[in-house]
C-alpha positions as CSV (number, residue, x, y, z in Angstrom):
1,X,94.0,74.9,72.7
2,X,93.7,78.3,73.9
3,X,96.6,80.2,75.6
4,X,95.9,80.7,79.2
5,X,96.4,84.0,80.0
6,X,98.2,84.9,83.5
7,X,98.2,88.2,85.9
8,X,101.0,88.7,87.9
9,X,100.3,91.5,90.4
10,X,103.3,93.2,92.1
11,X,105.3,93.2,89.1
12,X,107.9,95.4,90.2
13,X,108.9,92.9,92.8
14,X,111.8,89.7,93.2
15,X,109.4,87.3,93.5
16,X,107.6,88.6,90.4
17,X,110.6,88.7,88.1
18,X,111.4,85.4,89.1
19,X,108.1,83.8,88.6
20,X,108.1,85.7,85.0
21,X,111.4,84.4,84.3
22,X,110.7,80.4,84.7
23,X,107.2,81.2,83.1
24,X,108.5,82.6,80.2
25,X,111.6,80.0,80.5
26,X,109.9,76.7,80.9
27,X,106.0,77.5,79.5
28,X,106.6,80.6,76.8
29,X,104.3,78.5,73.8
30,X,100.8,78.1,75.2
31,X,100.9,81.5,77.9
32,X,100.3,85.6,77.6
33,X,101.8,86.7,80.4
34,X,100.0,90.1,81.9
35,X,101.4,92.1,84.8
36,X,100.3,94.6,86.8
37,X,102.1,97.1,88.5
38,X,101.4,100.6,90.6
39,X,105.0,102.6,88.4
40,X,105.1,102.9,85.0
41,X,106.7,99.8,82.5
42,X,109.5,101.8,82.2
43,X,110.1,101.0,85.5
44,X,109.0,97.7,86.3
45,X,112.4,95.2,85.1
46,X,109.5,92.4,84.8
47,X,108.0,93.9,81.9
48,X,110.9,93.0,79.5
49,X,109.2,89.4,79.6
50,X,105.6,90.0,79.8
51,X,103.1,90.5,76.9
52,X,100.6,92.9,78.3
53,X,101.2,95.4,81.2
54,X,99.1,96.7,82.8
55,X,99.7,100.4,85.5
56,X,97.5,99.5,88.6
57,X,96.3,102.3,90.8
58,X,97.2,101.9,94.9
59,X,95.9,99.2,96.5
60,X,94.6,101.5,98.9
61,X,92.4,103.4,96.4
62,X,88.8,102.9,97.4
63,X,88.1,102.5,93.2
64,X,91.2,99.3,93.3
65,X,88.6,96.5,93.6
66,X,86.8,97.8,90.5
67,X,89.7,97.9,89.0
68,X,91.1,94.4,89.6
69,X,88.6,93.0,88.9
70,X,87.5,94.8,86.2
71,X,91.9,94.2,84.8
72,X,90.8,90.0,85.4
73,X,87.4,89.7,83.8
74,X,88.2,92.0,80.9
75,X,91.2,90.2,79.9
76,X,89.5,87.4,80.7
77,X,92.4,85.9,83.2
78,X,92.5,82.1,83.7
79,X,95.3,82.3,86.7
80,X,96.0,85.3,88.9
81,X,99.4,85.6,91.3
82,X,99.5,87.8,94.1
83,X,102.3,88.9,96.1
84,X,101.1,91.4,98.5
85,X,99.1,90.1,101.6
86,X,96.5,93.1,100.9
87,X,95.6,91.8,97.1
88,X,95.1,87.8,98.7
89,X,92.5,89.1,101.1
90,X,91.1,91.9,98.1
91,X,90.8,89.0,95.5
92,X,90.0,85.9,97.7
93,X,87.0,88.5,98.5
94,X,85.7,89.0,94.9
95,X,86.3,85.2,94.0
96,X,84.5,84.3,97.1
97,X,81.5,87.3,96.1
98,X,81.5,85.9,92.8
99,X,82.6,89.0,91.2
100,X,85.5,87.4,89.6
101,X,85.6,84.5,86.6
102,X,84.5,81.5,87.7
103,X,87.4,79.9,85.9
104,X,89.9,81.7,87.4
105,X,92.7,80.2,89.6
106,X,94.3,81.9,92.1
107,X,98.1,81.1,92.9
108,X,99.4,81.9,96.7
109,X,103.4,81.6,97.4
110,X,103.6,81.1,101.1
């Protein structure tokens, strides 16, 4: 079985080293972990655990949709977590345009 490969956006936040954390804790065999994050790795704690990272532009670049996007299908992302209320609304968009995978699975924390 194939390794399902995850995006967590926000990577510089709590919530985002947390969720990396019991990812990489309880589900390390069978995952790649991506993040994605607007500073540089060096920066960004949560990139100690991932596999892949990933420097986003702002979210409030007119190009960042392209660019998501472009970051899910590319990699070819089977499960995508959010943080910021701004990238729920952005991807809910493409995934409701049909711009994203299918496949993919969006994750909200509430």
């Amino acid at each position: 079985m194939a390794n399902k490969k995850i995006l967590i956006n926000s990577a510089g936040s709590g919530n985002a080293f947390a969720t990396a954390e019991a990812l990489k804790t309880n589900f390390n065999y069978g995952t790649e972990l991506y993040i994605c994050d607007i500073n540089p790795r060096e920066l960004v704690s949560t990139s100690v655990l991932c596999d892949y990272y990933i420097q986003s532009m702002n979210i409030n670049d007119s190009n960042y949709k392209e660019f998501i996007a472009a970051t899910i299908n590319t990699n070819k992302i089977d499960i995508c977590i959010p943080f910021l209320d701004e990238d729920i609304l952005i991807l809910a968009n493409l995934y409701s345009d049909r711009v994203l995978r299918s496949s993919l699975k969006l994750h909200i924390n509430n």
